[in-house]
Structures are given as structure tokens and as C-alpha cells.
C-alpha positions as CSV (number, residue, x, y, z in Angstrom):
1,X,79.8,35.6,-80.1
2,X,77.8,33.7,-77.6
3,X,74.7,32.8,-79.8
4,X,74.5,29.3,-81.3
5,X,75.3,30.4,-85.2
6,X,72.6,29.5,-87.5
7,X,72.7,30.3,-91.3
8,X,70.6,33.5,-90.3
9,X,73.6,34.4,-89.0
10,X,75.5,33.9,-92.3
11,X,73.6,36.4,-93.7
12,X,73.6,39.0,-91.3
13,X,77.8,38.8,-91.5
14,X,77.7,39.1,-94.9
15,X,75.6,42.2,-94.4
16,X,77.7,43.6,-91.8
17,X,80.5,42.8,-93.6
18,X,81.9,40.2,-91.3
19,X,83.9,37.7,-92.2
20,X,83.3,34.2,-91.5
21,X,85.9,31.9,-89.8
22,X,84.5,28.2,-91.2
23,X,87.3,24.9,-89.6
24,X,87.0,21.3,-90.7
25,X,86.4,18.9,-87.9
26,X,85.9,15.0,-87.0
27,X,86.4,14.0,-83.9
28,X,84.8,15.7,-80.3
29,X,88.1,17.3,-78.9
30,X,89.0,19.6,-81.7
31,X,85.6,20.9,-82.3
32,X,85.6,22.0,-78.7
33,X,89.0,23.4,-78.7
34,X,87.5,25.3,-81.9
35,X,84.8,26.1,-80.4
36,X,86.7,27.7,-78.1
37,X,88.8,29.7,-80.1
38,X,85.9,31.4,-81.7
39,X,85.5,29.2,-85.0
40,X,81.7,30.4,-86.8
41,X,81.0,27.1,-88.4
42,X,82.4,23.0,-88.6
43,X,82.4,21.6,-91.8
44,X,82.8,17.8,-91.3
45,X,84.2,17.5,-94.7
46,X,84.9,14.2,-97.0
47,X,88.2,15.5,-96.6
48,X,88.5,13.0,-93.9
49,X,89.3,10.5,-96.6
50,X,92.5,11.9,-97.2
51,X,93.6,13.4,-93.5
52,X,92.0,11.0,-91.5
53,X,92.0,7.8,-93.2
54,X,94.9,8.0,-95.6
55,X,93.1,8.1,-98.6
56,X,94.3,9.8,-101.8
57,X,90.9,11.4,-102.8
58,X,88.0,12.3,-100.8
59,X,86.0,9.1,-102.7
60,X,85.9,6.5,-100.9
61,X,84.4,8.2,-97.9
62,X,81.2,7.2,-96.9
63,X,77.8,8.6,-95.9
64,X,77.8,6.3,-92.9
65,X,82.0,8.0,-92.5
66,X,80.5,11.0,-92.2
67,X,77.3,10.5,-89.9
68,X,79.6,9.2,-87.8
69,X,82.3,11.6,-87.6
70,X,79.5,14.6,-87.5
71,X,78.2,12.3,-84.1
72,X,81.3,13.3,-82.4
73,X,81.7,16.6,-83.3
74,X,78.3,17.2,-82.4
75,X,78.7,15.9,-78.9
76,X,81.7,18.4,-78.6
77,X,80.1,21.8,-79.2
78,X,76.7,24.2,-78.6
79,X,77.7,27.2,-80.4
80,X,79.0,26.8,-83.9
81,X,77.3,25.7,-87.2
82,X,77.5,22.0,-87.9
83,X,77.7,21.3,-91.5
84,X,78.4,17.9,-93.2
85,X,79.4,16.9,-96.8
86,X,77.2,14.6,-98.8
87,X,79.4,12.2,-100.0
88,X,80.4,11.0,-103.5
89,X,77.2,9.5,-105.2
90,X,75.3,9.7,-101.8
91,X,73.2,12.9,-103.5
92,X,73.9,12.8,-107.4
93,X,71.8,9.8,-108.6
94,X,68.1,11.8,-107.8
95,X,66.6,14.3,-105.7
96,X,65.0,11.9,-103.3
97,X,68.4,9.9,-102.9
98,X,69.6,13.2,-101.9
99,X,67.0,13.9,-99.5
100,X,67.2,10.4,-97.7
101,X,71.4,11.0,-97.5
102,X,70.7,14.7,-96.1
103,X,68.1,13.2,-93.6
104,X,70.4,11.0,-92.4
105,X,73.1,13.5,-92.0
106,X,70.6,15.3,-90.2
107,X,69.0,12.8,-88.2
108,X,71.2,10.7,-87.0
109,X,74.8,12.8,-87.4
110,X,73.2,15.7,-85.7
111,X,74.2,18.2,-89.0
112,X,72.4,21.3,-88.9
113,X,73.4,22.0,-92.9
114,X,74.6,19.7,-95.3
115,X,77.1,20.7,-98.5
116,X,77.3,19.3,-102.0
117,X,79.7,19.5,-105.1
118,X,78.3,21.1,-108.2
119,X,77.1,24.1,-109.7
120,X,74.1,25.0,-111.8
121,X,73.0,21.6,-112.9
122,X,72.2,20.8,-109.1
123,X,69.7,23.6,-108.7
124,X,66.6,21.4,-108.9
125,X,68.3,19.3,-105.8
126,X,69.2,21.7,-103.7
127,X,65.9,23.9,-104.3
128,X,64.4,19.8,-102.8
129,X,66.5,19.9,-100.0
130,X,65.8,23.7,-98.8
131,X,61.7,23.0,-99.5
132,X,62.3,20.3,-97.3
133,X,63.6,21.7,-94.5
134,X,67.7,20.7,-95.1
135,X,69.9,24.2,-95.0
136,X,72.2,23.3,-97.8
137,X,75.8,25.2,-98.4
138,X,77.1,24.9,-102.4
139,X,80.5,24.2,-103.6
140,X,81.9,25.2,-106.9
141,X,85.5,26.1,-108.6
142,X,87.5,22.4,-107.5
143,X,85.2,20.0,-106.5
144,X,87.3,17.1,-105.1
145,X,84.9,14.4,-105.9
146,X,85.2,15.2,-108.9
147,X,89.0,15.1,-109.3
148,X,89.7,12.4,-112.1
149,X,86.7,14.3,-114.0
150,X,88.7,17.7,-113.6
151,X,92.2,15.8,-114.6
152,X,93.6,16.9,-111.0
153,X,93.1,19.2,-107.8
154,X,93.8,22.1,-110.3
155,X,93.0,25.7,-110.4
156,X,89.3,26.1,-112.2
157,X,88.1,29.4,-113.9
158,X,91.5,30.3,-115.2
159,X,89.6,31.7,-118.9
160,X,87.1,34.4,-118.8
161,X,84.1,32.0,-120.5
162,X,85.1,29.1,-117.3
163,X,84.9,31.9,-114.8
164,X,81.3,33.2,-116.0
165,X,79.9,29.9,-115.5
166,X,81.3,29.6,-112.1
167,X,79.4,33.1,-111.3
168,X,76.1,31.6,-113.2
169,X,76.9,28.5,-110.9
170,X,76.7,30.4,-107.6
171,X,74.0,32.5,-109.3
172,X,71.8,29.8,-109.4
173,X,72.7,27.8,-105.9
174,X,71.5,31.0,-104.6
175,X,68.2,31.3,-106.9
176,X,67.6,27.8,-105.9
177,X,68.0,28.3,-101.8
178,X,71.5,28.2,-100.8
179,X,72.6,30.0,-97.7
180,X,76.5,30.4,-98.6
181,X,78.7,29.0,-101.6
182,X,82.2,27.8,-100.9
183,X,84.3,28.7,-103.8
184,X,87.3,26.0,-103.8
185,X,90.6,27.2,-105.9
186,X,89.5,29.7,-108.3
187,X,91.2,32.9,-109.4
188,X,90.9,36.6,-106.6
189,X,89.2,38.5,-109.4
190,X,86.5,35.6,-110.1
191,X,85.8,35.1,-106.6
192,X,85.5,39.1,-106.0
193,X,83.1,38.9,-108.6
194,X,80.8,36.4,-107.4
195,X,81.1,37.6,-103.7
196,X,80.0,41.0,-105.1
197,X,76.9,39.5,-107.0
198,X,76.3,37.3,-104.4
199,X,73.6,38.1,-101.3
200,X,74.4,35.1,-99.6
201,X,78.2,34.5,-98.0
202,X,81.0,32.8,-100.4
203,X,83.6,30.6,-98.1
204,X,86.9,30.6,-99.7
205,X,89.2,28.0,-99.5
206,X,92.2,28.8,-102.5
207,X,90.2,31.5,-103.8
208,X,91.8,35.1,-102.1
209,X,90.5,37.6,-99.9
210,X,87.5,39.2,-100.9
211,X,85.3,36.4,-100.0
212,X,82.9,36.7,-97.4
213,X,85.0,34.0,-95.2
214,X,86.9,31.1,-95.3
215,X,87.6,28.1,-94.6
216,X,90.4,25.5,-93.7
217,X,90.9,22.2,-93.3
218,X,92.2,21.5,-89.5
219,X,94.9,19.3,-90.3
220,X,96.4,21.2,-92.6
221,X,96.3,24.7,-90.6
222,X,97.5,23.2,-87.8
223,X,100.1,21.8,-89.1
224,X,99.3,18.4,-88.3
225,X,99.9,16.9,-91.5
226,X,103.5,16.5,-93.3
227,X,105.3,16.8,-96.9
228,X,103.0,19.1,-99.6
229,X,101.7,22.3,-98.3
230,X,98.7,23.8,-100.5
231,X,99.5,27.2,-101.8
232,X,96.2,28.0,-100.1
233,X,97.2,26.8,-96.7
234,X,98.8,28.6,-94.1
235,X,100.2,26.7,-90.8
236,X,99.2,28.1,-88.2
237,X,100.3,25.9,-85.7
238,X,103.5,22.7,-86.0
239,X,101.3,19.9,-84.2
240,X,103.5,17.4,-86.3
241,X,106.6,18.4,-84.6
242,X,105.3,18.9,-81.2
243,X,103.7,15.8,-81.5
244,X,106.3,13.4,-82.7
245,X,108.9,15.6,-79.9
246,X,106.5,14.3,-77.4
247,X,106.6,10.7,-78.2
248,X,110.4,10.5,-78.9
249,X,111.0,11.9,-75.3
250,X,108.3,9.3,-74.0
251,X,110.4,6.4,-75.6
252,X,113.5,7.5,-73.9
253,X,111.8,8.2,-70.7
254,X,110.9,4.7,-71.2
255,X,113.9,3.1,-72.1
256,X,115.7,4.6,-69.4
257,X,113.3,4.2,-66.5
258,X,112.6,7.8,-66.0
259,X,109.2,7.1,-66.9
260,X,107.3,6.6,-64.7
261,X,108.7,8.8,-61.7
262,X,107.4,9.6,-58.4
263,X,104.6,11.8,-59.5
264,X,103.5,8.9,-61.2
265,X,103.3,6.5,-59.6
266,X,101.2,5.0,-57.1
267,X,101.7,3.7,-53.4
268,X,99.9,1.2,-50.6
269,X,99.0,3.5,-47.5
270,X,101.0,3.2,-44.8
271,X,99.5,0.4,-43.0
272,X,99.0,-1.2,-45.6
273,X,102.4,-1.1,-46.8
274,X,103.4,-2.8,-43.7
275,X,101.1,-5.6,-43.6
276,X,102.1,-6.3,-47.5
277,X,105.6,-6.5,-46.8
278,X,105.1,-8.4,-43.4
279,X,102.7,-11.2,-45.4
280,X,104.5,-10.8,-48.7
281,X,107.7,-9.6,-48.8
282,X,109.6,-11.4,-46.2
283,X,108.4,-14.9,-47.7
């Protein structure tokens, strides 16, 4: 696919029956190596808070975090969908504090969509945002800004009654202008459900194969982070291993003089080299 991706083209996939390859990013080199490798979409997620900055949960993160990090990704690629998260309490206070974050992510991060947290009871704000020109992508099942409110990044949608409200969630994110849903952690048969009842695209992230894509967080699928692996998360890649190889054989490289070597180093032409040592070196 050469065609810059827009959420037109979303739509189309679903309708095709396409599936949608959607990859966190925050920084200009990965989203052109992902770029490269094909990737639909770049979510510059909150998740930055906990795989960037070292942060527990995803709230602390800040809407002037993300502009930023959506600046460099946006620098780095012509082709996919940029979309950037509306941080925690940067969207839930009003409609029009919402429209002034999603401008910013716009305007001066260079986002082309914006995605929030919350299901039903966020129609009104994200039927603003659409009227006003902002593409915006919904999030239900585990919402990780709301974490302490959930008692834990835990499965949602587990009882029949929790999983009808997460399909009249994405119901009405669609009704009120959403181009796609991501549905975070929530049982295969709920998600099949929705994704069936759906005409827009569900991304799942935890939430089985019948969606109309997914989504990943870069870190994680490449293997970049260490200790607890998601059930959800498959590495594709061992960047941690690779990477921390690489700088234990730079140390002894180091420590033993190996590093630098001839290839790396750098010499005075010859007449130069002979008027050094003839002023200098004989002194």
C-alpha cells in the first residue's frame, strides 16, 4: 500500500475484509522503520508513560508528552495514519476542553486522528470533535486511565450484562462519528460480537481474532521491554537481548583497547603526518 492511509481507508478494509496492522510509536526512527514494514496506522499512545518514561500507569503523561512525541513521529513517516491519545483529564472535564486538547494534538503534534477512553457516556464529545473537523478513534473494554477506577488492568466484560454494555458502548461511538473502536482486553466472543455489529473497524489489543485489526504496543512486540509479558503480547522480535549483547561487547572492546581499531580510526595525510612529527614529535 502506497497511498497515505486515511480513516476512509479504515472503512474500506473493514469492507474488504482486511485486517488492519495498527503499532504504537514515539520517537522518528521507529515510525519509519514501521513504516517500512508496512504498518496501516501509529498510535502515539499514553502508553509512553509506562515504556518510555518508566511510569507505572499511563497517568501522569501529559498532553504537552504527547504533542511532542507525535512531532517526531510525524517528521518520520508520509504514508501511515497518525493517531494520538488524549491524555488523562485533557478531554473529560467538557466538550470544549476536549476540542482545545484535540486541536492541539492536531495543530501542533501533527495527529491526523486523536483517541479517547470511554464508552457511551462520551458520545456527546466525540459527536463535537467529528463536527469539528477532529477524526476521533474510541476505546472501550480496559481503559488504562482508568485503572485504579477498574481495581487493575483486568479483563472487562467477563458477565453477559458487562459485555452488552461494551457492545452499546461501541454502538454509540459509532452513532456519534467514530471511525474505528479499539476494544482493549475483553473476551473473543464479545469482541466477535461487536465487530459483527459494527460498520466501522474494531482494533484489538487482548481481545482475539475476529476483530477487524490490531494493535500493539512497539516495545512490547519487539521485545524491547523485560520481566511480565501480557497474555496478549506476542514478541516478535528480542531487541532487549540484542541490545544489551551489543553494549557488553562495546565495554570489552573498550576495556581491552580493541575499540577503536583501524577502521575507526582516523589519520593526518601523509604530508601532514610528516610535518607533525618533524614540529611535534621530535621535541
Amino acid at each position: 500500500m502506497t497511498k497515505p492511509v486515511t480513516i476512509r481507508t479504515f472503512l474500506k478494509m473493514k469492507q474488504n475484509g482486511e485486517k488492519i496492522a495498527v503499532v504504537t510509536a514515539y520517537d522518528y526512527p521507529s515510525a519509519r522503520l514501521l513504516e517500512e514494514a508496512g504498518v496501516h496506522a501509529l498510535l502515539v499512545g499514553d502508553s509512553l508513560g509506562m515504556v518510555v518514561q518508566g511510569n507505572t500507569t499511563t497517568l501522569p503523561v501529559t498532553l504537552d508528552d504527547i504533542i511532542y512525541h507525535t512531532k517526531l513521529v510525524a517528521r518520520g513517516v508520509t504514508r501511515p495514519l497518525i493517531i494520538a491519545d488524549l491524555p488523562f483529564m485533557t478531554y473529560q472535564a467538557s466538550t470544549e476542553q476536549a476540542l482545545m486538547s484535540a486541536g492541539r494534538l492536531m495543530r501542533e503534534g501533527g495527529a491526523q486522528a486523536v483517541k479517547l477512553e470511554g464508552g457511551a457516556f462520551l458520545a456527546e464529545t466525540v459527536e463535537r470533535l467529528v463536527n469539528a473537523g477532529v477524526p476521533v478513534m474510541g476505546h472501550i473494554g480496559l481503559t488504562p486511565q482508568s485503572v485504579h477506577a477498574l481495581g487493575g488492568f483486568a479483563v472487562q466484560g467477563r458477565t453477559a450484562a458487562a459485555a452488552k454494555r461494551l457492545v452499546d458502548d461501541a454502538i454509540a461511538l459509532e452513532e456519534a462519528g467514530a471511525f474505528a473502536v479499539v476494544l482493549e482486553m475483553v473476551p473473543d466472543e464479545v469482541a466477535e460480537v461487536v465487530s459483527a455489529r459494527l460498520t466501522i473497524p474494531t482494533i484489538g489489543i487482548g481481545a482475539g481474532p475476529h476483530c477487524d485489526g490490531q494493535v500493539l504496543v512497539f516495545h512490547d512486540m519487539m521485545g524491547y521491554t523485560t520481566g511480565y509479558i501480557p497474555k496478549h503480547n506476542k514478541r516478535f522480535a528480542d531487541l532487549a537481548s540484542t541490545i544489551k549483547n551489543a553494549a557488553a561487547a562495546y565495554v570489552r572492546e573498550v576495556a581491552n583497547g580493541q575499540f577503536p581499531g583501524p577502521e575507526q580510526t582516523i589519520h593526518l595525510k601523509p604530508e601532514e603526518r610528516a610535518e607533525w612529527a618533524d614540529k611535534w614529535q621530535n621535541k
